[in-house]
C-alpha positions in Angstrom: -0.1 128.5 123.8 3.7 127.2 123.5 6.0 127.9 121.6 9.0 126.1 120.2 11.5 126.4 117.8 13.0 123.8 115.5 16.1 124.3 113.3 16.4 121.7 110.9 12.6 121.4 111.0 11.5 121.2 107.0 12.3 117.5 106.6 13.3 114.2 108.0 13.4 113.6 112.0 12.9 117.7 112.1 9.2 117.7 110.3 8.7 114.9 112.5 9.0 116.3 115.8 7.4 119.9 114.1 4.4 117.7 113.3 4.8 116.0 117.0 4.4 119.8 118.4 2.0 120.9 116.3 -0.5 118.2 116.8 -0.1 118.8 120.5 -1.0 122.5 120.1 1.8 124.5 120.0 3.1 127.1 118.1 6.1 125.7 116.3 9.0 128.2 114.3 11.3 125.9 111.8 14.4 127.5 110.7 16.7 125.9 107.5 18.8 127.2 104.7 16.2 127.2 101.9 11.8 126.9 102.2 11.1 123.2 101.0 9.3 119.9 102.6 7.2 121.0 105.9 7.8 124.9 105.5 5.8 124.4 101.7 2.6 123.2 104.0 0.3 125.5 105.5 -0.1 125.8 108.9 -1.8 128.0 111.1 0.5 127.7 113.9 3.7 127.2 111.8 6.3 129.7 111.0 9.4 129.4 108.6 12.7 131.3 109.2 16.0 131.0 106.9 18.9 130.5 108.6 22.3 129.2 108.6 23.2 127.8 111.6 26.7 128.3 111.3 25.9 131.6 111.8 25.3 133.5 115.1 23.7 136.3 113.9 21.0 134.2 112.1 20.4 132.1 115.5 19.6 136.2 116.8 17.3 136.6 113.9 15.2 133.3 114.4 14.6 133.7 118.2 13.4 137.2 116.8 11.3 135.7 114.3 9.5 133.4 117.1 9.0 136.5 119.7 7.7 138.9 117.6 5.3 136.2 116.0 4.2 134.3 119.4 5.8 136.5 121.5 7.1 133.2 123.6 10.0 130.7 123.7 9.3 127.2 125.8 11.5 125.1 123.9 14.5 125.0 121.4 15.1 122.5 119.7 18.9 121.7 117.3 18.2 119.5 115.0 19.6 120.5 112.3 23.0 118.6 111.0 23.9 115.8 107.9 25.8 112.3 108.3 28.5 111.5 105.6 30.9 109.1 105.7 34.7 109.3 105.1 38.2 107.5 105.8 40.5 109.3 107.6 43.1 110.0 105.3 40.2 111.8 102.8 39.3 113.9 105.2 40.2 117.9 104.0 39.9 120.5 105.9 36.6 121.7 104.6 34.9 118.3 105.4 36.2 118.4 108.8 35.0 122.4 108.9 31.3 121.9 106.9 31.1 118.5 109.7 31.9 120.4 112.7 30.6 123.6 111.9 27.0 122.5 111.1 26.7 119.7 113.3 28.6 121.1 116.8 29.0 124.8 116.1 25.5 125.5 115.0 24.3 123.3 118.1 26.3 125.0 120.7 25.0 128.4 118.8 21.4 127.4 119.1 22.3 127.1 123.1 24.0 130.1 123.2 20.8 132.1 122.1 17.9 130.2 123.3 20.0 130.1 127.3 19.4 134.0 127.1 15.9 133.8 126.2 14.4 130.9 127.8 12.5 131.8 130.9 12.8 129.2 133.8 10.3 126.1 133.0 12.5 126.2 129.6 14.0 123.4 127.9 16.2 122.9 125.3 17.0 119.6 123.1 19.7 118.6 121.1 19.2 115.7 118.4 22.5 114.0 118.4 23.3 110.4 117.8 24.3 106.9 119.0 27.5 107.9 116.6 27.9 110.1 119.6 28.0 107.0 122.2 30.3 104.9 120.1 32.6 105.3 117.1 32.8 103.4 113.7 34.6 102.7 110.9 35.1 105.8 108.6 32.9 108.1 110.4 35.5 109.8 112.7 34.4 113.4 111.7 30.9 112.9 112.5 31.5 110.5 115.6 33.6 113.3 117.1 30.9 115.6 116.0 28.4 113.6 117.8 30.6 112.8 121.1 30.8 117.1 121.2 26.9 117.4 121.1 27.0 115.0 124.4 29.2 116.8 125.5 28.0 120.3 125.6 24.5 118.8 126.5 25.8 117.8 129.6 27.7 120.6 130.3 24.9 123.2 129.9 22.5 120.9 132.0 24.6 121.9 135.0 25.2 125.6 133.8 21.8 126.1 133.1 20.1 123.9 135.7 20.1 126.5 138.8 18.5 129.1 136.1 15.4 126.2 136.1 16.5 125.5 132.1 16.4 121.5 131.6 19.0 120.4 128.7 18.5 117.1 127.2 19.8 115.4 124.0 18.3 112.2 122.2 20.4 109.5 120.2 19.1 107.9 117.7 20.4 104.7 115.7 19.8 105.0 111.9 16.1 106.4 111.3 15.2 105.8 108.0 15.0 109.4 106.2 15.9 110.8 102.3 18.8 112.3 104.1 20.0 109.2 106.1 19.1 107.1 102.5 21.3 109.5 100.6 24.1 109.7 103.0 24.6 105.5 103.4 24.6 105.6 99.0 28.3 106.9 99.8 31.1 103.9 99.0 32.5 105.0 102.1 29.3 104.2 104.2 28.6 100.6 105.8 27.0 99.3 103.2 29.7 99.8 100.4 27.8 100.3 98.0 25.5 97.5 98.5 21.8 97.7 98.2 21.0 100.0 101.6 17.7 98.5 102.4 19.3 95.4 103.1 22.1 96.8 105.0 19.7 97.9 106.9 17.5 95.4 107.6 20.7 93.0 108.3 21.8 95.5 110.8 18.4 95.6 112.7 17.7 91.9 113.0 21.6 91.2 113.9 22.0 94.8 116.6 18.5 95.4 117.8 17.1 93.8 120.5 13.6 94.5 119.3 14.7 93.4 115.4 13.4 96.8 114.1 14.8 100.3 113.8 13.7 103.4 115.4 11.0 105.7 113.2 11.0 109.7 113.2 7.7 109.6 114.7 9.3 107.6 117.5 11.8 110.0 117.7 9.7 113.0 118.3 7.5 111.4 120.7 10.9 111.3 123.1 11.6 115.0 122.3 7.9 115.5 123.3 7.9 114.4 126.5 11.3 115.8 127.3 9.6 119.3 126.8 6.7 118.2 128.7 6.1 119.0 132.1 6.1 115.3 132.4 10.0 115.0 132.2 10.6 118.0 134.9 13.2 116.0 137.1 15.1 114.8 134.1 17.8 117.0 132.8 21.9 116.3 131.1 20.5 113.3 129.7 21.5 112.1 126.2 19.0 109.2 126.2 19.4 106.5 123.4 16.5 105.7 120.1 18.1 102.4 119.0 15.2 99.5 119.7 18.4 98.3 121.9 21.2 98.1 119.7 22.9 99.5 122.4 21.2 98.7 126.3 22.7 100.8 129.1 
C-alpha cells in the first residue's frame, strides 16, 4: 500500500485530493496548523499531523509521523498556502513575510524533506496557481509567491530527476472553496466588493474556453495521475486547471 502525504490536507482543494488518494487505496498523512474538516472524519487509512509549514523542524516531524505509521513515503504533496489580495503600497512587511513564508518557504521546505526521503519511483507535487503564470491587479505578493513555486518545481525536476524523483506542480484558476470564497470578500479582490458568485460566473463565461471553472475534484484527479505510474515520463511540469482561460 502507498503512502502519501498532504499538507494542507483538512479542507478545500487539500481534502479533495486526500479523498482522491484514499478512494484509490492508499494510505494518506494530512498535516495543518489545527484538527478540523477532513482530519475530524475517521478513516482507517488516514492520519493527522500538526504542523506549521513555515517550520522545518515540523516538516522533520510529519515525514516521521508517516514512517513510523506506514513505514513508506510515495508521494508528497504541498498544498498548503491562502490567497489574499492587496495593493502595493498596503503591503507591510508581515503580509509580504506571512505571503511568502507559507506559500513559497513552506513549499520549498516540504521539498527539502520529502527529496531526502523519497526512494526512486517518488514523486512530489506542488499545488500552485495560474497567479503563478500571469500577474494581476493587486495580487503582486501572492503572484510572486506563485511565479517562485514554478520556479522551484522546475528547478528540483532537474536536481532530482537523475535520483528517479519526478517534481510536478498543478495551476489552478479560481476553484470554488470556503477559503477561495473568503479570500475574494476582500475590497481589494476582483470583485470589489460585489456579490462574488457573480464575479465569478462573469469571469467563467467571459475567460474559459469551456464557460465553467475548474472543481477540487478535478483538481485532484490531475494530482492523481501525476503520482501514478501513468505519468512516469512526465516531470518539471507546472500544468494548468483553468477550463482554458489560459491555452498554451
Amino acid at each position: 500500500m502507498k503512502t502519501v502525504i498532504i499538507t494542507g490536507g483538512t479542507q478545500g482543494i487539500g481534502a479533495a485530493i486526500a479523498h482522491k488518494f484514499l478512494d484509490k487505496g492508499w494510505q494518506v498523512v494530512i498535516g495543518a496548523r489545527k484538527r478540523s474538516g477532513l482530519a475530524l472524519e475517521n478513516h482507517r487509512y488516514l492520519k493527522f499531523q500538526p504542523i506549521d509549514v513555515r517550520m522545518e523542524a515540523d516538516h522533520k516531524i510529519l515525514i516521521k509521523s508517516a514512517f513510523d505509521w506506514s513505514g513508506a513515503l510515495d508521494c508528497f504533496i504541498n498544498c498548503a498556502g491562502f490567497s489574499k489580495w492587496s495593493p502595493i503600497e498596503d503591503v507591510s512587511n508581515n503580509f509580504w513575510d506571512d505571503m511568502i513564508d507559507i506559500n513559497l518557504k513552506g513549499t520549498f521546505l516540504g521539498c527539502k524533506i520529502a527529496a531526502k526521503n523519497l526512494e526512486p519511483g517518488g514523486t512530489i507535487i506542488n499545488v500552485s496557481s495560474l497567479a503563478g503564470k500571469r500577474g494581476s491587479a493587486n495580487n503582486s505578493v501572492y503572484c510572486a509567491s506563485k511565479f517562485g513555486v514554478n520556479g522551484l518545481t522546475q528547478s528540483l525536476a532537474k536536481e532530482l530527476g537523475p535520483r528517479g524523483i519526478r517534481v510536478n506542480a498543478i495551476c489552478p484558476v479560481y476553484v470554488e472553496t470556503p477559503g477561495l470564497l473568503e479570500a475574494l470578500d476582500d475590497l481589494n479582490a476582483p470583485p470589489s466588493g460585489n456579490p462574488t458568485n457573480k464575479y465569478l460566473q462573469e469571469f467563467a463565461s467571459s475567460n474559459a474556453a469551456l464557460r465553467r471553472l475548474p472543481q477540487e475534484n478535478e483538481v485532484a484527479d490531475l494530482c492523481f495521475y501525476l503520482a501514478s505510474d501513468s505519468a512516469s515520463a512526465i516531470t518539471g511540469q507546472c500544468i494548468n486547471v483553468d477550463c482554458g482561460v489560459m491555452p498554451q
